[in-house]
C-alpha positions in Angstrom: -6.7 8.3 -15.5 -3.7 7.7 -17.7 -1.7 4.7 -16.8 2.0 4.7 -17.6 2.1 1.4 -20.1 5.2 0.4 -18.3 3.5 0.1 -15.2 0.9 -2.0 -16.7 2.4 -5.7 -17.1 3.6 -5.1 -13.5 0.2 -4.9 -12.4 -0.7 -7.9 -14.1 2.2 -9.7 -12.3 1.4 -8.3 -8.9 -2.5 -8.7 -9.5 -2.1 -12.6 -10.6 0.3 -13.0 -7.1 -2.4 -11.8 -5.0 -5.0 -13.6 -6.3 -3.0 -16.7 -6.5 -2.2 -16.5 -2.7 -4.5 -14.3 -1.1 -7.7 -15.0 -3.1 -7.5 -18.5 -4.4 -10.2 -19.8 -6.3 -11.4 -16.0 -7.3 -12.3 -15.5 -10.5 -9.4 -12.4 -12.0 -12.4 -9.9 -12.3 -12.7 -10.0 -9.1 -9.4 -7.9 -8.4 -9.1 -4.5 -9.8 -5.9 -2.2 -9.9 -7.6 0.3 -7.9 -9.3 -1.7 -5.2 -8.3 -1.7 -1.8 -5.9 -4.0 -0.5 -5.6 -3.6 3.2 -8.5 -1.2 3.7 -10.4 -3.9 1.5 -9.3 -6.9 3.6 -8.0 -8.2 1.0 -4.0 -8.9 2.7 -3.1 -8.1 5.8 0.0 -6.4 7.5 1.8 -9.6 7.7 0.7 -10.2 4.0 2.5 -7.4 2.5 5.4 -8.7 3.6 5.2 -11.4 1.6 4.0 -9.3 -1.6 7.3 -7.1 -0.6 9.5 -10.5 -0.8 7.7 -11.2 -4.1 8.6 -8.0 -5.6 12.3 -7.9 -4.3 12.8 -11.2 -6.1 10.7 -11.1 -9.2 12.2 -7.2 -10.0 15.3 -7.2 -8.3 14.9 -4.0 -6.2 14.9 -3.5 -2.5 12.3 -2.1 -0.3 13.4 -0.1 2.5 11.6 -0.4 5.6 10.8 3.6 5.1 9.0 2.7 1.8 6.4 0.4 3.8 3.5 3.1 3.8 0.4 2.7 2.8 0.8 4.9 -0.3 3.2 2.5 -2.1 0.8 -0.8 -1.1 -2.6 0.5 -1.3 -3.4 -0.9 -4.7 -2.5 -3.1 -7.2 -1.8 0.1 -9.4 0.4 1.7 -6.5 2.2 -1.1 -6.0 2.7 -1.2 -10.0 3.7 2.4 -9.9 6.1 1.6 -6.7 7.7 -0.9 -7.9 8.3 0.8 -11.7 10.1 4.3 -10.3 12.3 2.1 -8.0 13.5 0.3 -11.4 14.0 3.5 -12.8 15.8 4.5 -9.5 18.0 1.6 -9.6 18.9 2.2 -13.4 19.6 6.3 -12.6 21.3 5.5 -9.4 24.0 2.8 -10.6 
């Protein structure tokens, strides 16, 4: 699978936030951009909100209550991919 390049450093970020707060102590191979997050145990319901707060202040972008599916928070890589087209949405848009 092709990975847009811009999405990559995002996943970094969003992969190093999780492990920092939801798998401390982990080694960074342990988390892979398409594991599982809830469906893997790995956060919570309650702990995507704080990834959500993360990404609203590290990219500047709003997530609308609407955009909470699983599709958008499944992975690190969807969250990557989320959080990428709503830059691009807020550039288009303004």
């Amino acid at each position: 699978m092709r990975v847009d390049p811009g999405v990559q450093p995002i996943a970094r970020e969003v992969r190093a936030y999780i492990l920092e707060n939801f798998l401390p102590g982990d080694p960074p191979e342990s988390l892979r951009d398409d594991d599982l997050l809830l469906e893997g145990g790995i956060v919570d319901s309650g702990s995507v909100i704080s990834v959500v707060t993360f990404l609203e202040q590290r990219y500047r972008i709003h997530v609308e209550d609407d955009e909470l599916v699983i599709g958008n928070f499944a992975t690190v890589r969807d969250i990557a991919a989320f959080v990428a087209s709503k830059r691009v949405g807020v550039c288009a848009s303004s």
